[in-house]
C-alpha positions as CSV (number, residue, x, y, z in Angstrom):
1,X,134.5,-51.8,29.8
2,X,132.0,-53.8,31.9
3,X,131.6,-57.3,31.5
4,X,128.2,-56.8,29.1
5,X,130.3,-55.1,26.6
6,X,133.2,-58.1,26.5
7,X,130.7,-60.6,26.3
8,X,129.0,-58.8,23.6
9,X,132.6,-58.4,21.8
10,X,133.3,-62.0,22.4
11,X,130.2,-63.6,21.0
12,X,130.7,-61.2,17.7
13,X,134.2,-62.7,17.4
14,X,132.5,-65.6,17.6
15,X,130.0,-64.9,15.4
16,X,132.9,-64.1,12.4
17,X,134.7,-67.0,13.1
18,X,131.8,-69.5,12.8
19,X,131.5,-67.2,9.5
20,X,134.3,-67.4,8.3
21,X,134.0,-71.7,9.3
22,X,131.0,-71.7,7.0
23,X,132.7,-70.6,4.2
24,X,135.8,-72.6,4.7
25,X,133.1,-75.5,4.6
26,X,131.4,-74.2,1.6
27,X,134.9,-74.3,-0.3
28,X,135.8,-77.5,0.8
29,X,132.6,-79.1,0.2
30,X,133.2,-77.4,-3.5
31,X,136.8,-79.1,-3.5
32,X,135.4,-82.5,-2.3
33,X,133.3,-82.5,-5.5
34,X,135.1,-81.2,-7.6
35,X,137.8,-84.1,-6.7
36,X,134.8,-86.3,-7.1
37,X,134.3,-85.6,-10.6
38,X,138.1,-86.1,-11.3
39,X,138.1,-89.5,-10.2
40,X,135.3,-90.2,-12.1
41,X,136.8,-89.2,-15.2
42,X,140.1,-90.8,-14.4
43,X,138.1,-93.8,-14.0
44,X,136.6,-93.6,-17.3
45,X,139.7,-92.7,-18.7
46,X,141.4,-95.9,-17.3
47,X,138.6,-97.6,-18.7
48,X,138.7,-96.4,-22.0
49,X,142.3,-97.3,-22.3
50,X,141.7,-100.6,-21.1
51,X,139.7,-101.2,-23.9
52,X,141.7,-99.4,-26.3
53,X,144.8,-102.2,-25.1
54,X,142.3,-105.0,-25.5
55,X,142.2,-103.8,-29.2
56,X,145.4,-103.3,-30.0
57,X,146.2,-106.6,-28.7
58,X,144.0,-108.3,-30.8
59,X,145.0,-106.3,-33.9
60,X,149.0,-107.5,-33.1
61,X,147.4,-111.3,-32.7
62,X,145.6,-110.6,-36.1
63,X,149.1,-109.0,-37.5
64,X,151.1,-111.7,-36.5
65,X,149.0,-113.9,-37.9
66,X,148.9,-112.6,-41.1
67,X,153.0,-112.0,-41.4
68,X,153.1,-115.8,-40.5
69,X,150.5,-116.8,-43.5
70,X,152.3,-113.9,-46.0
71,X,155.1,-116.0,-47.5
72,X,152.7,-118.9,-48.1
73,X,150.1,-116.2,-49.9
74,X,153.9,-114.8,-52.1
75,X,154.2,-118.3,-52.6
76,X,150.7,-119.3,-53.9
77,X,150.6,-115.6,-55.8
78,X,154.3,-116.8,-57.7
79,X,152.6,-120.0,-58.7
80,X,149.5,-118.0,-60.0
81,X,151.9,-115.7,-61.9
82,X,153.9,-118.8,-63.5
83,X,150.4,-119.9,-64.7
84,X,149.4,-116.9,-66.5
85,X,152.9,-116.6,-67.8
86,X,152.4,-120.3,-69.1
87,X,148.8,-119.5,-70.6
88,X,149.5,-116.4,-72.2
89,X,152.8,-118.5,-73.8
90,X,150.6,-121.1,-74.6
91,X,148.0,-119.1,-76.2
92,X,150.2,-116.7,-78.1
93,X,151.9,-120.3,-79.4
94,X,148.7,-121.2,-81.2
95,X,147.9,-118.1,-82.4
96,X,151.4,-117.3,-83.9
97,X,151.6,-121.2,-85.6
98,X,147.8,-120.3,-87.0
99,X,149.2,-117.0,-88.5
100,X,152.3,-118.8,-90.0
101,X,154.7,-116.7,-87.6
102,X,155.8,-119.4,-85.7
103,X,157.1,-122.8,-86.9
């Protein structure tokens, strides 16, 4: 072999390895954005559960709130109920002593 044939096997070997570069490049630049848009929708993600914690905290305010005021509201809804009971007694009284049932 004389020394125009090495080089000339040497710079193809060369040749397919900077080939073979390009495309490790190609796939890595391909990776590198794909793990772009993965972090991107992780962010949203952690944003959107943020938000969705934000929520539920205010709903358990609101809930606690509302199991703290529910024995007053059974309270007020008894006295409401011993009212009607009182009126509809009441009212059936004067009815039954106009019809003679009662004395």
């Amino acid at each position: 072999m004389n020394s125009e044939n090495v080089l000339a096997v040497k710079l193809e070997t060369l040749h397919g390895d900077v080939v073979e570069m390009k495309q490790a490049l190609n796939k890595l630049s391909d990776a590198i954005t794909k793990l772009a848009l993965v972090e991107q929708q992780q962010s949203q993600i952690a944003q959107s559960l943020e938000r969705a914690f934000k929520a539920i905290s205010k709903l358990e305010t609101r809930l606690s709130t509302l199991e703290q005021e529910a024995p007053k509201g059974k309270e007020t809804s008894q006295w409401v109920d011993r009212f009607i009971l009182a009126a509809v007694m009441v009212v059936a009284g004067l009815v039954g002593s106009k019809l003679g049932i009662m004395i």
